[in-house]
Structure formats: structure tokens, C-alpha cells
C-alpha positions in Angstrom: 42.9 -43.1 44.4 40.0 -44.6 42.8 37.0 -42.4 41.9 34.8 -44.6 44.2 36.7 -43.3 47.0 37.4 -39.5 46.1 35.0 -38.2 48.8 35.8 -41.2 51.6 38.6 -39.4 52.9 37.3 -36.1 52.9 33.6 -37.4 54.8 35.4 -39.6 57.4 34.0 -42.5 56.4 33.5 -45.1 53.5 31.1 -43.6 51.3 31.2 -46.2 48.7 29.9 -48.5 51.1 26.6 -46.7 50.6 26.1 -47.3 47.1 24.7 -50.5 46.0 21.7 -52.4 45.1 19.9 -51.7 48.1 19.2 -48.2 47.6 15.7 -46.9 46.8 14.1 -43.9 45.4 12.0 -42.2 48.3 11.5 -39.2 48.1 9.6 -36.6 51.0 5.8 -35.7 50.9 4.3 -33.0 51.7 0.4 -32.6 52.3 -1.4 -29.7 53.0 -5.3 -28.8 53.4 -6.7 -25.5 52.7 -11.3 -25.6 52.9 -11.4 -26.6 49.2 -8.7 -29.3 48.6 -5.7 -31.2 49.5 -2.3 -30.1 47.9 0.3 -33.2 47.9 4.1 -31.9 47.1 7.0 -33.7 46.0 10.4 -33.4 44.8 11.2 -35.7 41.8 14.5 -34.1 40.6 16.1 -36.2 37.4 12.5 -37.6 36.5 11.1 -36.5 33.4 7.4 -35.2 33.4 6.5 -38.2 30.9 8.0 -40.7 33.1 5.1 -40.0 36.3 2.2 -41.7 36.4 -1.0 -40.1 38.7 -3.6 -42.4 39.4 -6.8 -42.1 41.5 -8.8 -44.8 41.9 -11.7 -45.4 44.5 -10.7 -43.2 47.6 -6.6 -43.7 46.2 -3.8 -42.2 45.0 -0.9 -43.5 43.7 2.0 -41.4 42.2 4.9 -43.7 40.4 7.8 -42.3 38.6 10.9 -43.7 37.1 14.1 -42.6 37.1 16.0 -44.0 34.1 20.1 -44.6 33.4 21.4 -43.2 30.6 24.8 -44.3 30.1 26.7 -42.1 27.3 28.4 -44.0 24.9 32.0 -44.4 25.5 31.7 -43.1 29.0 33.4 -46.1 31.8 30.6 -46.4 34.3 32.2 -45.7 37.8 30.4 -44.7 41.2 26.9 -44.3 41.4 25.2 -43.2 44.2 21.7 -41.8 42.8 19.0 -44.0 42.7 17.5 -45.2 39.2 14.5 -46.9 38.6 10.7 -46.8 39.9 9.0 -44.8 42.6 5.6 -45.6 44.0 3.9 -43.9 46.4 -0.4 -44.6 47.0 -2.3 -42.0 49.3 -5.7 -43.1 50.8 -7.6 -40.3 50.6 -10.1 -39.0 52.9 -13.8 -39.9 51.8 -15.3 -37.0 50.2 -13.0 -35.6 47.7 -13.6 -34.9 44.1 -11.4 -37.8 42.3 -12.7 -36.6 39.0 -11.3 -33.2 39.4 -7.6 -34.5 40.4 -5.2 -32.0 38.6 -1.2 -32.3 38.6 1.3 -29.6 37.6 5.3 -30.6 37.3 8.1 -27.4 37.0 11.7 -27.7 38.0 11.6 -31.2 39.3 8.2 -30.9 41.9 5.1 -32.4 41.4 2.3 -30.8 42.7 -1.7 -33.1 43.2 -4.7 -30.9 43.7 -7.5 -33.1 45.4 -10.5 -31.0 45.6 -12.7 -31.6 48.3 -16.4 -32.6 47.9 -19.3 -30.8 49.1 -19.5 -33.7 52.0 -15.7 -33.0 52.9 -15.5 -29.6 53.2 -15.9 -27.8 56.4 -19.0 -26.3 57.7 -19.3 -23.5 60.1 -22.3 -24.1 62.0 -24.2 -20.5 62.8 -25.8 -20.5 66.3 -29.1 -19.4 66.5 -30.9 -17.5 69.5 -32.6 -19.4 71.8 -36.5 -19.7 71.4 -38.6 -20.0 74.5 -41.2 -22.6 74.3 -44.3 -21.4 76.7 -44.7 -25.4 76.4 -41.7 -26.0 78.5 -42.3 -27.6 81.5 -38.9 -27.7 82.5 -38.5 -25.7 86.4 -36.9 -22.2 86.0 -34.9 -21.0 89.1 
């Protein structure tokens, strides 16, 4: 049996037929709010933290990484199923946030974005005052 197919019988179907040119690199977001920022999260397992690009621009943000093939010498290329090459994702962000204050942190293959909110974004409890009583009031009291 060919290496292609060592896992076809086992999974009940062809897997090989998945692999191919047609595959992209698209990996889950996750976006969360807290009253001072928006955190974006992302898995980016095989990328290296040189090969991610964070841009914010205008009220977006785009994240692009690249997943590169190394092929060792003297190694026969056979099945491959993971995805190589680029990733791009762009965010439009709410209006508000703090572009200039955009930080990014990568450890163990996840990339976290900070987005701090402006002033203008953030929420505001309102207080509720007590009622004052005009004498001026003309409207009819029951």
C-alpha cells in the first residue's frame, strides 16, 4: 500500500482525495470585548512569529501569515495534507478604537490582537438623577 493511502482504509473513505491544490489555510477566530478593548485569538500552528504580518489601517485590520515548505534534502516528497502558503484575514473594526495602541503577542502557535477602545467606544453607565420639580410646570397633576 502506498503512503497516500495508509489512513484510507482505516477512515472509510479516500483521504487522499482531500489533498490537493485546492486547500486553503483558514484558520478559526475568536473575538472577545471586555470595556477597554477587543481581544482577536487565533491559532497559527507551523507559522513562525516572523512570518505574520499585523496591519491596522483606517478602522482595519488585517492579519496575513505564511506557512512555508521546507522540503529536507534527500527526503521523496509523498502525501501532504497541511496547507502551505499565505493566510489573510482583514477585520473592520468598530469606530472608536485606539489603532495606534494595537499590540500583538505570539506563544505556542496563537496570536493574540489587543484593540483598545477609545474614549468614544467605551461604554458609559449613565447615573440617574432624582427628579427636580419645576414650580414652573404647568403640566396637570392628578
Amino acid at each position: 500500500m502506498q503512503p497516500a493511502h495508509w489512513f484510507d482504509d482505516y477512515f472509510g473513505r479516500e483521504l487522499s482525495q482531500l489533498s490537493g491544490g485546492d486547500k486553503f489555510l483558514s484558520p478559526a477566530i475568536d473575538i472577545d470585548e471586555t470595556n477597554d478593548e477587543y481581544i482577536v485569538c487565533t491559532d497559527l500552528p507551523g507559522i513562525k512569529k516572523e512570518d505574520i504580518v499585523i496591519e491596522c489601517s483606517g478602522n482595519q485590520l488585517t492579519i496575513t501569515a505564511e506557512r512555508k515548505y521546507e522540503n529536507e534534502e534527500g527526503r521523496k516528497q509523498g502525501r501532504r495534507e497541511r496547507f502551505y502558503g499565505t493566510y489573510q484575514r482583514i477585520f473592520t473594526l468598530p469606530t472608536g478604537v485606539n489603532t495606534e495602541e494595537v499590540e500583538a503577542s505570539f506563544d505556542k502557535g496563537e496570536l493574540t490582537v489587543h484593540v483598545p477602545k477609545g474614549e468614544q467606544a467605551k461604554a458609559k453607565r449613565i447615573q440617574i438623577g432624582d427628579a427636580k420639580v419645576n414650580s414652573s410646570d404647568t403640566r396637570s397633576k392628578h
